[in-house]
BAMARDREN-641070 format. One line per field, with one value per residue (C-alpha): residue in three letters; x, y, z. Coordinates in Angstrom, 3 decimals, m for minus. Each point is the difference from the previous one (the first is absolute). Layout:
residuo <- (ALA|...)
east <- (X|...)
north <- (Y|...)
up <- (Z|...)
***
This chain:
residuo <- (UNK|UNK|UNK|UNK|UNK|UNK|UNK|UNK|UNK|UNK|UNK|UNK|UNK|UNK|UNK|UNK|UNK|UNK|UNK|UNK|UNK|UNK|UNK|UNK|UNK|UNK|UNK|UNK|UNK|UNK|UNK|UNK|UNK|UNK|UNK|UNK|UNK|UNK|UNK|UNK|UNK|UNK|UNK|UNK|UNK|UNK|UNK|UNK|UNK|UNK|UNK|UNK|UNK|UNK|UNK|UNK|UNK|UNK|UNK|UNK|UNK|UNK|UNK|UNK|UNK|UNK|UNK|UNK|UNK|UNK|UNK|UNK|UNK|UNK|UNK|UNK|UNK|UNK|UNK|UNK|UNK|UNK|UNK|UNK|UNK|UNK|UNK|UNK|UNK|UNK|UNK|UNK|UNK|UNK|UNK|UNK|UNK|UNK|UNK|UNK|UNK|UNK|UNK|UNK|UNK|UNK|UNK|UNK|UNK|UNK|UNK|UNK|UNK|UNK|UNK|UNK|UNK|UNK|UNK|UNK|UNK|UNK|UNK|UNK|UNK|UNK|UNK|UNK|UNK|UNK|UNK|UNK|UNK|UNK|UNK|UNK|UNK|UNK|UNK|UNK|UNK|UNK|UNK|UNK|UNK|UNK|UNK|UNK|UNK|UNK|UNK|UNK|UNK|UNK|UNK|UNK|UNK|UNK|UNK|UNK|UNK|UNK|UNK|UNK|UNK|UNK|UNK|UNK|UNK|UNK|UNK|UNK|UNK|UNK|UNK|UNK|UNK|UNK|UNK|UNK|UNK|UNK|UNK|UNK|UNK|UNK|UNK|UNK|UNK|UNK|UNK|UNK|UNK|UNK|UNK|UNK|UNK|UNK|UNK|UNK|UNK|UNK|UNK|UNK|UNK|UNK|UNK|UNK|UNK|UNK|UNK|UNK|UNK|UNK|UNK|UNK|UNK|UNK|UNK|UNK|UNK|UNK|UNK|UNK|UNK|UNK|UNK)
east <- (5.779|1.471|1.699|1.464|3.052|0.929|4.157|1.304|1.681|3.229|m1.945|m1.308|m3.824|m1.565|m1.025|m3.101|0.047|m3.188|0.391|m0.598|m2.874|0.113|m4.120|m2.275|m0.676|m3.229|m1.271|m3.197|m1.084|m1.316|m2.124|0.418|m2.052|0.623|1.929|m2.458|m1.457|m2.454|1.576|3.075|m2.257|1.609|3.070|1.409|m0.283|1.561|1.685|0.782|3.356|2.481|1.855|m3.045|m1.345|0.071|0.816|m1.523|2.283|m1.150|0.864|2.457|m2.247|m0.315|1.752|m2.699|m2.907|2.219|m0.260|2.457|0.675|m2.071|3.116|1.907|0.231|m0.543|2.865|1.504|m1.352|m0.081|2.872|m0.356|2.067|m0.411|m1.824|0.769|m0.988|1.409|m0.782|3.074|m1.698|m2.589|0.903|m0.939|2.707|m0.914|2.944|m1.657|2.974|m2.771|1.223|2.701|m1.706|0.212|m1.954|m0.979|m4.202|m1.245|m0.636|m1.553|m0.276|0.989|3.551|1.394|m0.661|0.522|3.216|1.523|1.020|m2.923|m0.737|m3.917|m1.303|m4.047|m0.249|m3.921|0.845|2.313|0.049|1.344|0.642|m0.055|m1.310|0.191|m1.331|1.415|m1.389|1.898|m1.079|m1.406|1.364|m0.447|0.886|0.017|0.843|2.470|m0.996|m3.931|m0.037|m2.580|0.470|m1.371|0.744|m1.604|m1.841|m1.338|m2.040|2.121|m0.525|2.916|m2.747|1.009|m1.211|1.195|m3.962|m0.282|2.548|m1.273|2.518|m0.936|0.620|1.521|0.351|3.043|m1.358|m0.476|2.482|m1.942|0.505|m1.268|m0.058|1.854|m1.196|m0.964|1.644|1.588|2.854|1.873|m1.297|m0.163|0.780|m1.544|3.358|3.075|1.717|m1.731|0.803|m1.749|0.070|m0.173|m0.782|m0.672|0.734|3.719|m0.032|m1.389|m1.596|m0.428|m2.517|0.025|m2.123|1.954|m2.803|1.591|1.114|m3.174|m2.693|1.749|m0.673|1.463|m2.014|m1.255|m0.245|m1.233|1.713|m2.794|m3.051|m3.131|m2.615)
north <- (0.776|3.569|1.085|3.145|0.700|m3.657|m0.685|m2.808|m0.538|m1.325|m3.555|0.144|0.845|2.693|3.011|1.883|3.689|2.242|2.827|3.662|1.923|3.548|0.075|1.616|m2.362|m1.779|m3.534|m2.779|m1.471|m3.671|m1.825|m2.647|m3.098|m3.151|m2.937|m2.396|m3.173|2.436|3.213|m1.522|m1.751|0.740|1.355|m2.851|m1.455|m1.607|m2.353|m2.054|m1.521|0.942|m3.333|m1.807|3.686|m0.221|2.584|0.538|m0.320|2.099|m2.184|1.745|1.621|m1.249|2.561|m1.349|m1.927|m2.885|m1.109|m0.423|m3.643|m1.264|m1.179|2.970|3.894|m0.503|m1.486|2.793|m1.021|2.180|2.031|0.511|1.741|2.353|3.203|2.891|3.088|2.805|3.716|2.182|3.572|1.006|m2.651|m3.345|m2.339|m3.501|m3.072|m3.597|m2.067|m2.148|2.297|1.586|3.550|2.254|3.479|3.342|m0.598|3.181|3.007|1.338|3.093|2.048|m1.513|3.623|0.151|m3.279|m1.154|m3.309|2.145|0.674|m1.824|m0.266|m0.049|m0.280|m3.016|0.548|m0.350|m0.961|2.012|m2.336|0.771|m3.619|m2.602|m3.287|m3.025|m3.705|m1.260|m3.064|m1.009|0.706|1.201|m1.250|1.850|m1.761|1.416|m1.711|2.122|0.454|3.894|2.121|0.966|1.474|m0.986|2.300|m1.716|0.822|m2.187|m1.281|3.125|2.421|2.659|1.066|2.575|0.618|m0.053|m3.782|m1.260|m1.586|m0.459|m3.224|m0.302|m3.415|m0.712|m1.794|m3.675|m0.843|0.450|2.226|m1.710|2.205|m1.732|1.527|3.152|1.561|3.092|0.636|1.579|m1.935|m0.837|2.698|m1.020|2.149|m0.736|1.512|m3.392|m2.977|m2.810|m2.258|m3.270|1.198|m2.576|1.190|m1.210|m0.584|2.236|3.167|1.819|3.423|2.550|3.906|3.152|2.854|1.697|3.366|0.196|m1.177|1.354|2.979|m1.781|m2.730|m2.885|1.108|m3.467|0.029|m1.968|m1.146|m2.721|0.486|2.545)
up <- (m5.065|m1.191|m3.062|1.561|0.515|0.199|1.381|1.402|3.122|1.161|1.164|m3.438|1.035|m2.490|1.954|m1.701|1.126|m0.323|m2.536|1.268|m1.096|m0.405|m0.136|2.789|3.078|m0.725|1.004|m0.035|2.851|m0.256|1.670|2.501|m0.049|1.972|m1.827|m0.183|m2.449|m1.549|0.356|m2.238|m2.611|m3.785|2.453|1.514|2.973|4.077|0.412|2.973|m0.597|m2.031|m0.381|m2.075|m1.950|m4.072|m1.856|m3.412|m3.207|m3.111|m2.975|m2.752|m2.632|m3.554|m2.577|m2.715|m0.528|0.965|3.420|2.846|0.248|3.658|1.546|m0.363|0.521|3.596|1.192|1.714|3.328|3.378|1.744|4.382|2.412|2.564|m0.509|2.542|1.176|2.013|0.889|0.132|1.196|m2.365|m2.898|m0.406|m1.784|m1.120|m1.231|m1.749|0.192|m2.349|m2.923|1.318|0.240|2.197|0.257|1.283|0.160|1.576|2.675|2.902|m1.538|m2.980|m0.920|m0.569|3.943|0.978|1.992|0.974|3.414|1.598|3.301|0.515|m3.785|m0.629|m1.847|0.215|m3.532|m3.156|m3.580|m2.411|m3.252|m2.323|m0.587|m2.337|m1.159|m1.592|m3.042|0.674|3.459|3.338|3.354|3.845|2.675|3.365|3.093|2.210|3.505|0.162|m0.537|m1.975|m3.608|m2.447|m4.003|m2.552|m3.086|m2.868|m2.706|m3.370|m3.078|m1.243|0.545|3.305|2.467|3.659|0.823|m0.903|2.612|3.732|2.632|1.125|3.951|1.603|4.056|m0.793|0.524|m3.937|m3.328|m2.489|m3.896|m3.518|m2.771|m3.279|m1.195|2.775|0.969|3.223|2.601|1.990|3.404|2.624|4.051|2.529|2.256|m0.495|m2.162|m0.868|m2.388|m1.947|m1.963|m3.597|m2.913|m3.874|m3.622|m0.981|m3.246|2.176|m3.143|1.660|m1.924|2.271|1.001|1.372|1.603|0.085|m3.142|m1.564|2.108|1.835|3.878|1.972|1.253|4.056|1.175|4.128|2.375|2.058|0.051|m1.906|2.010)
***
């Protein structure tokens, strides 16, 4: 998911560090909208179980006027594993055994005063400060305990803004799929850890926006249900 300060650990999972910004606190809020058939339309959308959910392959692209032969360039397949989450303080921290990532995704609060120590945190909230899309494929995130969670999307263009992103709210009881393209975080639990069934393309074509560095503010995503 993150090309930061990428190093690999001693169980051979790459662990993607957030850089450090020397740049006045500033941030976006989003909006929250319920997860729903219509809300998701262009976006994705639920999915009710994750053993029988498809995942979209993007064919290889032609280097000419020459096409791709039909049988081929999408042959990759899908990856799963587990996805999980956990809250250590102010910091969230995310591993997909799918790809063999692991990462830090956000904060409570500005990360220059954020701490792993303290003991009641206000996650009212979480600043995060990437996000990515696949060319190749698309993603599914399915929730193996029914607990809320937000996943922040945004429609397929290279022109990106922090103002075009929804945080798209789930109860928990449905997987949330986007097709490829479409920009987005990784999931974010309301409860202190939470894991997930994660299923995307095998290549895992990664394209990035590093909010701070190209817009000056994190992303304010709020931990709660639509108003």
């Amino acid at each position: 998911m993150l090309h930061c300060g990428a190093v690999r650990s001693g169980g051979g999972m790459i662990r993607r560090l957030a850089p450090s910004y020397d740049k006045p606190f500033d941030c976006h809020e989003i909006p929250i909208v319920e997860a729903t058939t219509e809300t998701l339309k262009g976006y994705g959308y639920l999915v009710d179980d994750f053993a029988t959910a498809k995942i979209e392959i993007v064919r290889w692209p032609a280097q000419g006027w020459r096409p791709v032969d039909p049988d081929s360039g999408d042959e990759g397949g899908t990856t799963e594993g587990h996805f999980s989450f956990y809250w250590k303080g102010d910091v969230l921290y995310g591993q997909n055994h799918a790809v063999n990532d692991s990462y830090l995704i956000g904060w409570t609060r500005d990360p220059k005063k954020a701490s792993e120590e303290v003991t009641n945190p206000d996650r009212s909230r979480i600043l995060v400060w990437h996000a990515n899309y696949h060319p190749d494929g698309g993603q599914l995130f399915f929730p193996k305990e029914r607990s809320p969670f937000i996943v922040p999307l945004a429609l397929p263009g290279d022109d990106l803004t922090p103002d075009k992103f929804v945080g798209f709210y789930c109860d928990g009881s449905k997987g949330l799929y986007f097709h490829p393209g479409v920009w987005h975080t990784p999931a974010l639990p309301f409860s202190s850890t939470m894991v997930f069934d994660d299923r995307q393309g095998r290549v895992h074509a990664r394209v990035s926006c590093h909010f701070v560095e190209e817009f000056g503010k994190y992303l304010s995503v709020p931990l709660r249900a639509p108003h």
